[in-house]
C-alpha positions in Angstrom: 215.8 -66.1 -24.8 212.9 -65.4 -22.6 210.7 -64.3 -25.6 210.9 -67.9 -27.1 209.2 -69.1 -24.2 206.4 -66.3 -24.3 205.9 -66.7 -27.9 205.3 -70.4 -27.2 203.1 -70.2 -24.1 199.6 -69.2 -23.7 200.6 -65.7 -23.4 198.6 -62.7 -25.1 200.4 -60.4 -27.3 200.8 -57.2 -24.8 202.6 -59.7 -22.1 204.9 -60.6 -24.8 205.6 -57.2 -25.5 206.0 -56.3 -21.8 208.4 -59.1 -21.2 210.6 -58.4 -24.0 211.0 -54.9 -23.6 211.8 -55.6 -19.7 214.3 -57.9 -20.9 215.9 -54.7 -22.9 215.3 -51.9 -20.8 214.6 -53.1 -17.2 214.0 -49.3 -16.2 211.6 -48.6 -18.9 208.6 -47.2 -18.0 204.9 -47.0 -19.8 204.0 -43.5 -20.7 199.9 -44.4 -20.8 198.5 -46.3 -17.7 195.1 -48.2 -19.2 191.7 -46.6 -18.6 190.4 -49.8 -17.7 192.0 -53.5 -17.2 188.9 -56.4 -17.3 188.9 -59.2 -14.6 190.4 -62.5 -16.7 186.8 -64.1 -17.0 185.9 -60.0 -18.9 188.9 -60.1 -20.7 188.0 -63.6 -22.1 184.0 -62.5 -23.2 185.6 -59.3 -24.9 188.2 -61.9 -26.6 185.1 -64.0 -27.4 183.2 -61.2 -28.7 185.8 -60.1 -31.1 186.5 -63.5 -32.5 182.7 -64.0 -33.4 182.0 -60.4 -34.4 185.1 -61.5 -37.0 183.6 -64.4 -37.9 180.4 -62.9 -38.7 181.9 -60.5 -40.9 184.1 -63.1 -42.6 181.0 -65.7 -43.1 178.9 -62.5 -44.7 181.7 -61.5 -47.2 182.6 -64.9 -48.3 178.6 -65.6 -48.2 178.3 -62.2 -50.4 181.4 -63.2 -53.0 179.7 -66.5 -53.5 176.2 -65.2 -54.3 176.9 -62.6 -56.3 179.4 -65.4 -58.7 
């Protein structure tokens, strides 16, 4: 029941996915190492970055459906 805690902490999505599949198969092991792996204030601007490059493209097609109504 590990994975109810993860789901319900802070946690991303990939250290969910790590735990629970250590919790399945403890001998498991990756078959890709990443390329690169962002210090925690990097990984946060990317985040960032994402979310308002989504939001821009949300606000423009919402902006779009309305104007052309």
């Amino acid at each position: 029941m590990n994975w109810v805690f993860a789901l319900l902490s802070w946690m991303g999505v990939d250290e969910v996915a790590e735990s629970l599949i250590t919790e399945i198969n403890p001998e498991f092991e990756p078959w890709f190492k990443p390329i690169f792996e962002p210090s925690g204030e990097l990984e946060t601007f990317f985040f960032t970055l994402q979310v308002a490059i989504g939001a821009i493209i949300v606000g423009y097609v919402l902006g779009y459906l309305h104007g052309r109504s």
